[in-house]
C-alpha positions as CSV (number, residue, x, y, z in Angstrom):
1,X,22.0,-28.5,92.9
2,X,24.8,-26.3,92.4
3,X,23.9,-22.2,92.1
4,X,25.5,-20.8,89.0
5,X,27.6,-18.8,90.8
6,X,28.9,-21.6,92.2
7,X,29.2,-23.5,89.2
8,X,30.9,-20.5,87.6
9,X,33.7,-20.1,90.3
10,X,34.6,-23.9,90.5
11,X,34.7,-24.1,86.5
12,X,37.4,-21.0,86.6
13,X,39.3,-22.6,89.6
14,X,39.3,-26.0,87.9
15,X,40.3,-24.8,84.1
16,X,43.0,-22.8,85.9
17,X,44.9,-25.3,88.4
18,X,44.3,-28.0,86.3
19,X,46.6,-25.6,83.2
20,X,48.8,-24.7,85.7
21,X,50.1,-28.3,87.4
22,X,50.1,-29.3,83.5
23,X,53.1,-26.5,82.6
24,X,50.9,-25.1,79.9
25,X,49.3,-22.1,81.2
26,X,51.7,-19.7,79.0
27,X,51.2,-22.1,75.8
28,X,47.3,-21.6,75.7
29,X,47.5,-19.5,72.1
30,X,50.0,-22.4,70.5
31,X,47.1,-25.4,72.4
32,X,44.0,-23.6,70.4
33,X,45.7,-23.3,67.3
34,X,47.4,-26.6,67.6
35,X,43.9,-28.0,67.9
36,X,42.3,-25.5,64.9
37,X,44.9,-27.4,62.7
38,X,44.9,-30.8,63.8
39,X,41.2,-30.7,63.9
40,X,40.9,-33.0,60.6
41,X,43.2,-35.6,61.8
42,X,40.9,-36.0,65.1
43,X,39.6,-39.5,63.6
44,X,42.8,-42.0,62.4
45,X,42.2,-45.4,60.5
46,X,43.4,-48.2,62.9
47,X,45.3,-51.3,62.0
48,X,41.8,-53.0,62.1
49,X,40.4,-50.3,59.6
50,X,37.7,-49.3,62.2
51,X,37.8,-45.8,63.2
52,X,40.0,-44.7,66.4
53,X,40.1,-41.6,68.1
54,X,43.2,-39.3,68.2
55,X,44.1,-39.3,72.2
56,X,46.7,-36.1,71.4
57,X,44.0,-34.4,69.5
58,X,41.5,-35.0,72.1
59,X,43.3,-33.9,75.2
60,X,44.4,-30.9,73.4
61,X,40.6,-29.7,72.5
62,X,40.0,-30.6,76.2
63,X,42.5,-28.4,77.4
64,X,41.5,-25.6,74.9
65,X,37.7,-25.6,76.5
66,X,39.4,-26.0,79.8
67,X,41.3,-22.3,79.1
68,X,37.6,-21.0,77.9
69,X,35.8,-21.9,80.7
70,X,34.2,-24.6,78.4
71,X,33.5,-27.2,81.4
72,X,30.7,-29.1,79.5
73,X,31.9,-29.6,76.4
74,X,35.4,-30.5,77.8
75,X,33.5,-33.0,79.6
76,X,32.0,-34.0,76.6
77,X,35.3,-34.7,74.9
78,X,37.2,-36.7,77.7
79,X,34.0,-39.3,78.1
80,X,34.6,-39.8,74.0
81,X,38.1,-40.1,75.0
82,X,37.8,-42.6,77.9
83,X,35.3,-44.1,75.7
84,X,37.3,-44.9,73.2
85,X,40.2,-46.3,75.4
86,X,38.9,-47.3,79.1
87,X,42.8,-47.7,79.6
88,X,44.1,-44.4,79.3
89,X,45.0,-44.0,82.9
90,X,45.5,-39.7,82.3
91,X,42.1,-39.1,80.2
92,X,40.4,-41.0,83.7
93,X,42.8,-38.8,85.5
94,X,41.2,-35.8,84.0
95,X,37.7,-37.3,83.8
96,X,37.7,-37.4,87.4
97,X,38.5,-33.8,88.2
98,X,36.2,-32.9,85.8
99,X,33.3,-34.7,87.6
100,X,34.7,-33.1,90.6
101,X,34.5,-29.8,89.5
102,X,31.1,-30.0,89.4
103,X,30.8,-30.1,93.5
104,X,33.8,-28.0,94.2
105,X,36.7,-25.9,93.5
106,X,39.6,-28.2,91.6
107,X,42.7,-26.6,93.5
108,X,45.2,-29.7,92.1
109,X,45.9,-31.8,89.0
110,X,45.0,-35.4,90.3
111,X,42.5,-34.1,93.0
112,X,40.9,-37.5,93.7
113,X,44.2,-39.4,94.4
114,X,45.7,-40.3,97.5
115,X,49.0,-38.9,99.2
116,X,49.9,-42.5,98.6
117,X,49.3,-42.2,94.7
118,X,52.0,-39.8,94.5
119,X,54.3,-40.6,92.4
120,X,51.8,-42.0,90.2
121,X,50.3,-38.6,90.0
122,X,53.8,-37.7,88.6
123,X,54.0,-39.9,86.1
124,X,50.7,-39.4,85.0
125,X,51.5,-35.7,85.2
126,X,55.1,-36.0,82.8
127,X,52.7,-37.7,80.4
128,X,50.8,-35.3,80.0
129,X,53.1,-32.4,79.6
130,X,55.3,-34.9,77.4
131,X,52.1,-34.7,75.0
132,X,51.1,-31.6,75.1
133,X,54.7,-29.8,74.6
134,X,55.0,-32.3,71.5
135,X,52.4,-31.1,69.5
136,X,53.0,-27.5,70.4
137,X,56.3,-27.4,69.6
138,X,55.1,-30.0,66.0
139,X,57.9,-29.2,63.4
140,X,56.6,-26.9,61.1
141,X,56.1,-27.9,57.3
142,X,59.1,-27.6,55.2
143,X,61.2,-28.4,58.4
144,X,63.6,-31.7,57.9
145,X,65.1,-33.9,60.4
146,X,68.7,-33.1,60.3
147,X,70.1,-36.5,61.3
148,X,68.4,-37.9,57.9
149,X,70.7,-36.4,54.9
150,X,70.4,-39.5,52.4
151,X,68.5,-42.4,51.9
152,X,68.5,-45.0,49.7
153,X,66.0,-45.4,47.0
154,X,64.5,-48.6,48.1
155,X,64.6,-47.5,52.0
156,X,60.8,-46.0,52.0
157,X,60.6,-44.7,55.9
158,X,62.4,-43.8,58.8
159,X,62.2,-43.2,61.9
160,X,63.2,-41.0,64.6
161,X,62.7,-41.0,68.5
162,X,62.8,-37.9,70.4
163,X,63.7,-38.7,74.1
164,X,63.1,-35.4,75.4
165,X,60.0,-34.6,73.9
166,X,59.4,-38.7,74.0
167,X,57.8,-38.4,70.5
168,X,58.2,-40.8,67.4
169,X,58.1,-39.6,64.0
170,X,57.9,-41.4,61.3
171,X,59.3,-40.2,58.2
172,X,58.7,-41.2,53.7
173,X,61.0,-41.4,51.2
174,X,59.4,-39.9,48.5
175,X,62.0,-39.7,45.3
176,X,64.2,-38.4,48.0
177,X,62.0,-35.5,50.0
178,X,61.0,-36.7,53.7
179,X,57.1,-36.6,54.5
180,X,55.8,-36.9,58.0
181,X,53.4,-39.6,58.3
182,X,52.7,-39.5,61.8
183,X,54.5,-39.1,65.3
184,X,53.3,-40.7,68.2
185,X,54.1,-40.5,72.1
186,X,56.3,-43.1,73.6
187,X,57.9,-43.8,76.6
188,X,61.7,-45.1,77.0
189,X,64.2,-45.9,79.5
190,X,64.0,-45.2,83.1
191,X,67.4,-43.9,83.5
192,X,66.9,-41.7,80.5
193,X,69.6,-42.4,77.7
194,X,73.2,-43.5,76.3
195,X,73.0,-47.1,77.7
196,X,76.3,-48.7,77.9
197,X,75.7,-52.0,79.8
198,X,73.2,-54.9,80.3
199,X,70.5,-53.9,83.3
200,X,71.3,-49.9,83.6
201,X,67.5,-49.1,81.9
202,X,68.7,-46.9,79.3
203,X,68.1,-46.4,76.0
204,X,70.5,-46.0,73.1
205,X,71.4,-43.4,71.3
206,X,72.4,-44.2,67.6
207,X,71.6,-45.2,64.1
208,X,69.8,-48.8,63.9
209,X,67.6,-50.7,62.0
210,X,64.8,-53.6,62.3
211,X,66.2,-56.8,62.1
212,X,62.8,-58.8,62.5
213,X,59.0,-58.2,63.6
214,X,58.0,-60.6,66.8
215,X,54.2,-61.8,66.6
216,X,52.4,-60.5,69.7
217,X,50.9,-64.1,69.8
218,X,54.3,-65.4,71.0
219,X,55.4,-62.9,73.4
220,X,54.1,-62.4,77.0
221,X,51.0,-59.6,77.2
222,X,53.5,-57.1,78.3
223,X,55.2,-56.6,74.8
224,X,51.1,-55.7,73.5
225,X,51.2,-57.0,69.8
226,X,54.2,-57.4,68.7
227,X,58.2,-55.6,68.7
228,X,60.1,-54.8,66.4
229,X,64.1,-55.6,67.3
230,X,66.9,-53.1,66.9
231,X,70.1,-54.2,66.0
232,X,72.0,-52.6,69.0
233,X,74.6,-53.0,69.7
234,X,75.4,-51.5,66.2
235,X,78.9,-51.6,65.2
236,X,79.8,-48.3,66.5
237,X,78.4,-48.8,70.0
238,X,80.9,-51.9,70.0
239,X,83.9,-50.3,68.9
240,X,83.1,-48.2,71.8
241,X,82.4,-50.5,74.5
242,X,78.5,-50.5,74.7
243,X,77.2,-53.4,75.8
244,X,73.4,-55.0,76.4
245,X,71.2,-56.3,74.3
246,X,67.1,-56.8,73.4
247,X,66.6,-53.1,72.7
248,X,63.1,-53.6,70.9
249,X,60.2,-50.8,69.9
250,X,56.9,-52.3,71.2
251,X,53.5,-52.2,72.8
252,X,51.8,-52.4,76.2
253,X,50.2,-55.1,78.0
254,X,46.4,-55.4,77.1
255,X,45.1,-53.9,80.4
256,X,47.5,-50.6,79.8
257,X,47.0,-48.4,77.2
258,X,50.8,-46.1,77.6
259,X,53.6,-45.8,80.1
260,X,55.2,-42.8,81.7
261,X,58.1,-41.0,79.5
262,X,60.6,-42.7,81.6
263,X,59.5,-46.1,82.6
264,X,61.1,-49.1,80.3
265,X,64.6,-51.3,80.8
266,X,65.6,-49.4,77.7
267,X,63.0,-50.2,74.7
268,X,61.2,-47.4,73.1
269,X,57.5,-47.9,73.8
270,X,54.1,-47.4,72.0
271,X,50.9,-47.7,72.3
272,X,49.6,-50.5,70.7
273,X,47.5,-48.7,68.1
274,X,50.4,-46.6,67.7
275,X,52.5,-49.8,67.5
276,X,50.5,-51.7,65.4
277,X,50.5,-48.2,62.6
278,X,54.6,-48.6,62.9
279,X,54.6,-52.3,62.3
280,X,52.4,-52.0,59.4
281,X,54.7,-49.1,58.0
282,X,58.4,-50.5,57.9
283,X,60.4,-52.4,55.8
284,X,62.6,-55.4,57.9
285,X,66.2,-54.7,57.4
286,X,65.6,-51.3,55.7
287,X,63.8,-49.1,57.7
288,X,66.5,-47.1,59.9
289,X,65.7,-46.1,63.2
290,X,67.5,-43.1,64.5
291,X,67.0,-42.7,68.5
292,X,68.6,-38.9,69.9
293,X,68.4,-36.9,72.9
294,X,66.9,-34.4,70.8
295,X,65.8,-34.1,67.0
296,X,66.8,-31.0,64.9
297,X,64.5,-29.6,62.6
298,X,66.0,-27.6,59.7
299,X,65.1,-25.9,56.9
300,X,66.0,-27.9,53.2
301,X,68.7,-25.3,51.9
302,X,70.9,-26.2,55.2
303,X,69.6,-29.9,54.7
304,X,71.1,-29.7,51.3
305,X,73.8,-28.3,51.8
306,X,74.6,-31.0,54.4
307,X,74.2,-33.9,52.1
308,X,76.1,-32.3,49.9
309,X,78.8,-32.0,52.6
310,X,78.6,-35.7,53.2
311,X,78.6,-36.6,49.4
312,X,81.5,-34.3,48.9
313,X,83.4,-36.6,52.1
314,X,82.6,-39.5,50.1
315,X,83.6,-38.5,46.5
316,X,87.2,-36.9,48.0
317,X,87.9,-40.2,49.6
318,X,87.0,-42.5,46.6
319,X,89.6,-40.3,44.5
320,X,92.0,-40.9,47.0
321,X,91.8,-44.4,46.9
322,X,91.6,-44.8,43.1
323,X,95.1,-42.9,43.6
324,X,96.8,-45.5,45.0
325,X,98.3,-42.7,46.6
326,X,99.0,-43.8,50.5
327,X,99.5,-40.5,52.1
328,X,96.2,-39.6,50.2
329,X,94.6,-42.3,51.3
330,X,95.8,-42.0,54.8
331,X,94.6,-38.5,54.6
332,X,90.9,-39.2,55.1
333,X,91.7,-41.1,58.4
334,X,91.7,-39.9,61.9
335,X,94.8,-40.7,64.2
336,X,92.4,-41.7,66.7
337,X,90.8,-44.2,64.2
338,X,89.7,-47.1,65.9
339,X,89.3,-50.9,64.7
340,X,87.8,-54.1,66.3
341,X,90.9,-55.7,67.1
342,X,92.7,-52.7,68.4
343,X,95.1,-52.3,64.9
344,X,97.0,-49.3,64.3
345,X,95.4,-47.0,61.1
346,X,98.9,-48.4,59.2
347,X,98.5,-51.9,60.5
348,X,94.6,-51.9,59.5
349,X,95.4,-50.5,55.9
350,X,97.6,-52.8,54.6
351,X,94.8,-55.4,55.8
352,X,92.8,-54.0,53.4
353,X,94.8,-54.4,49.8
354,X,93.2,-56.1,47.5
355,X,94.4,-58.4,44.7
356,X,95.7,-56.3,41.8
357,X,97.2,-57.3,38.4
358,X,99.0,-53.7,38.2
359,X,96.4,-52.2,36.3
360,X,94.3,-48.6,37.7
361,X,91.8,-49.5,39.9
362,X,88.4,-48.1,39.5
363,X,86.0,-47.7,42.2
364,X,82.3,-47.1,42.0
365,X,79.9,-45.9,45.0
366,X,76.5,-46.7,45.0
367,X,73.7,-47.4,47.2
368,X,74.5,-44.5,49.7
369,X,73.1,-43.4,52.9
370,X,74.3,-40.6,54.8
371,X,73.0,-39.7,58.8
372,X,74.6,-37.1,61.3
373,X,75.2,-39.2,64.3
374,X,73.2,-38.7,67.8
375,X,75.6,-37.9,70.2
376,X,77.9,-35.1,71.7
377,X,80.6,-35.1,68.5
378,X,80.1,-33.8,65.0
379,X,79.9,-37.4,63.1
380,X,78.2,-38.4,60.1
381,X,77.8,-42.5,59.8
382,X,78.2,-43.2,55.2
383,X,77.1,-47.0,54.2
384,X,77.5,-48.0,50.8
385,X,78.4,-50.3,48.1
386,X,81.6,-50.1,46.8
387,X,82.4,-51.7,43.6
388,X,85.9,-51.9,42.6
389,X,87.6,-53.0,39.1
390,X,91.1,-53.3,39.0
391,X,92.6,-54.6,35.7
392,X,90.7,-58.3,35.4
393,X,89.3,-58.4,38.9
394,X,86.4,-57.1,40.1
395,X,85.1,-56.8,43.7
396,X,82.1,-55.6,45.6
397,X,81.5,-55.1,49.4
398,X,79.1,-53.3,51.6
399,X,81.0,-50.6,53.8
400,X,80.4,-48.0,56.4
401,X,82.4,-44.8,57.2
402,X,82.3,-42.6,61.1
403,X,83.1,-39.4,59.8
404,X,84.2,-37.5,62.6
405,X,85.0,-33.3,62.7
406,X,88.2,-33.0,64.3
407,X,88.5,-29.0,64.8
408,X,88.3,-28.1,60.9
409,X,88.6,-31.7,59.7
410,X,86.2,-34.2,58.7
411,X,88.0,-37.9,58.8
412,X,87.3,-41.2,59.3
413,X,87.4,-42.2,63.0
414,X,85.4,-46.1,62.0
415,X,85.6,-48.2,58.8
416,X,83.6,-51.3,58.4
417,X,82.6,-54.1,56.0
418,X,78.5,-54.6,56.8
């Protein structure tokens, strides 16, 4: 039997090493309070409707007892933990120097594995920092997603990924205001991001959406149960070059229950209660999904003034064209614009007449959605319905706009009929 002193000097050595190797040690404040506020949400409903333990919530009141010299009752939480998911290869992690800590000082994260185990030590290690730095660094209320500027009414979430903080938030559309749901770790590609071929592991950056939802009971085990398909390549990674396919959101195998930040051939991956919540949540066809290096969080009068900003793009160019003015027109367009069968701007605009009887066209918008574009340029991606009357004939067509900033000047670098 230990003495207390004992007991006392290994519980300090432990609760300190096992802070430090996780990169948290200066975050301890932001851990307890993340904990105090989260403390309600420590029990989630499940896709079954039985109860299910928060792992985030969890690991974050463990470290918080872990920073008080709380050994027991940090014990207590990661057995609920491991309980609760025998699978979750960090919570054992822990469990185990826990135990250890017990019989002797704790002087490493990881202290029971081998020099063999090492770089699974290091995965096991990013995953836990990836966790804890997401909910400490949570978007406070009131903060929006700056790529989301306008949805449509009938498009009820969205999602975002986060590759650095590999975090997934999922957004509602309620009578226009975004609510977070829920966010959720998740691990993508191994090569980090901005794929551009078949095989390089990446994962794209971009506006998609779902085009389907695969059953889990006809996939192999290592999809968990089920994906959801993204349409990349989207139209602008085309334009571009990008190349690949089979960019899906999904689970993990049965005996798994997550995967390092950075181990997938380019999918963005869940959990699979985490999966199963997303699955449940979105809308086939409708539900963007907007994947970025990083997600901005701003506050809703620059939001605002944003979509306003977009709309204003939008409402300039329709005048134009209901001008039949060609320099007007042309005005809107980029010289760099770029089509998929390599026309000029001129060559592609005269493409694009439409029958006329001589009478003033007039053009309604509706249906609009407006998102800033990941990536290293100032672009915002418009998709609409454009409804055109022109004396007797009437047309209608689904369209998206790249808006690109060009030193002062937003124009269209992209058009397409969708």
């Amino acid at each position: 039997m230990m003495t207390s002193g004992l007991r006392k000097n290994s519980r300090q050595a432990g609760a300190f090493f096992l802070f430090l190797c996780l990169t948290i040690l200066p975050f301890i404040t932001s851990v307890a309070n993340a904990a105090t506020k989260m403390r309600s949400s420590r029990i989630i409903p499940a896709e079954s409707g039985a109860a299910s333990v928060n792992p985030d919530m969890l690991l974050i009141e463990v470290y918080q007892n872990l920073s008080e010299n709380k050994l027991q009752l940090a014990q207590t939480k990661i057995d609920e933990l491991t309980e609760a998911y025998p699978n979750f290869q960090l919570a054992q992690l822990i469990k185990g120097d826990l135990l250890l800590m017990h019989t002797r000082p704790v002087t490493s994260f990881g202290a029971g594995f081998s020099a063999a185990q090492g770089e699974k030590l290091k995965e096991l290690r990013d995953e836990a920092a990836a966790r804890i730095h997401a909910f400490r660094e949570k978007p406070a209320p009131g903060l929006i997603p700056r790529p989301v500027l306008q949805l449509r009414d009938d498009q009820k979430q969205v999602i975002l990924v986060d590759a650095k903080k590999s975090r997934l938030y999922l957004y509602e559309n309620d009578a226009g205001q975004l609510k977070l749901l829920s966010d959720h770790y998740v691990s993508h590609g191994k090569f980090g991001i901005n794929k551009f071929k078949e095989g390089d592991q990446k994962t794209p950056i971009g506006v998609y959406y779902i085009t389907s939802h695969l059953s889990g009971s006809k996939l192999p085990d290592f999809y968990g149960p089920g994906a959801l398909p993204l349409n990349y390549p989207n139209d602008w990674d085309k334009v571009n070059g990008r190349g690949g396919s089979g960019i899906w959101l999904h689970g993990v195998p049965s005996t798994s229950f997550s995967r390092p930040p950075l181990a997938s051939d380019g999918c963005v991956v869940l959990t699979n209660p985490d999966f199963l919540k997303i699955a449940a949540s979105v809308d086939i066809g409708k539900t963007p999904v907007i994947i970025a290096e990083q997600i901005e969080f701003i506050h809703a009068a620059k939001a605002n003034a944003e979509k306003q900003l977009a709309n204003k793009l939008l409402e300039d160019w329709r005048l134009d064209l209901e001008s039949q003015n060609m320099n007007r027109i042309l005005a809107n367009y980029s010289r760099n614009f770029k089509t998929m069968q390599g026309d000029t701007l001129n060559s592609w605009f005269i493409k694009q007449k439409t029958g006329s009887d001589g009478g003033t066209p007039v053009i309604r918008l509706r249906d609009i959605t407006h998102f800033r574009y990941p990536g290293n340029d100032e672009m915002i991606v418009s998709t609409f319905t454009q409804e055109t009357l022109s004396g007797k004939i009437k047309s209608s067509n689904r369209k998206r706009q790249y808006w690109i900033k060009e030193a002062s000047k937003w124009r269209i670098i992209f058009e397409i009929n969708v």
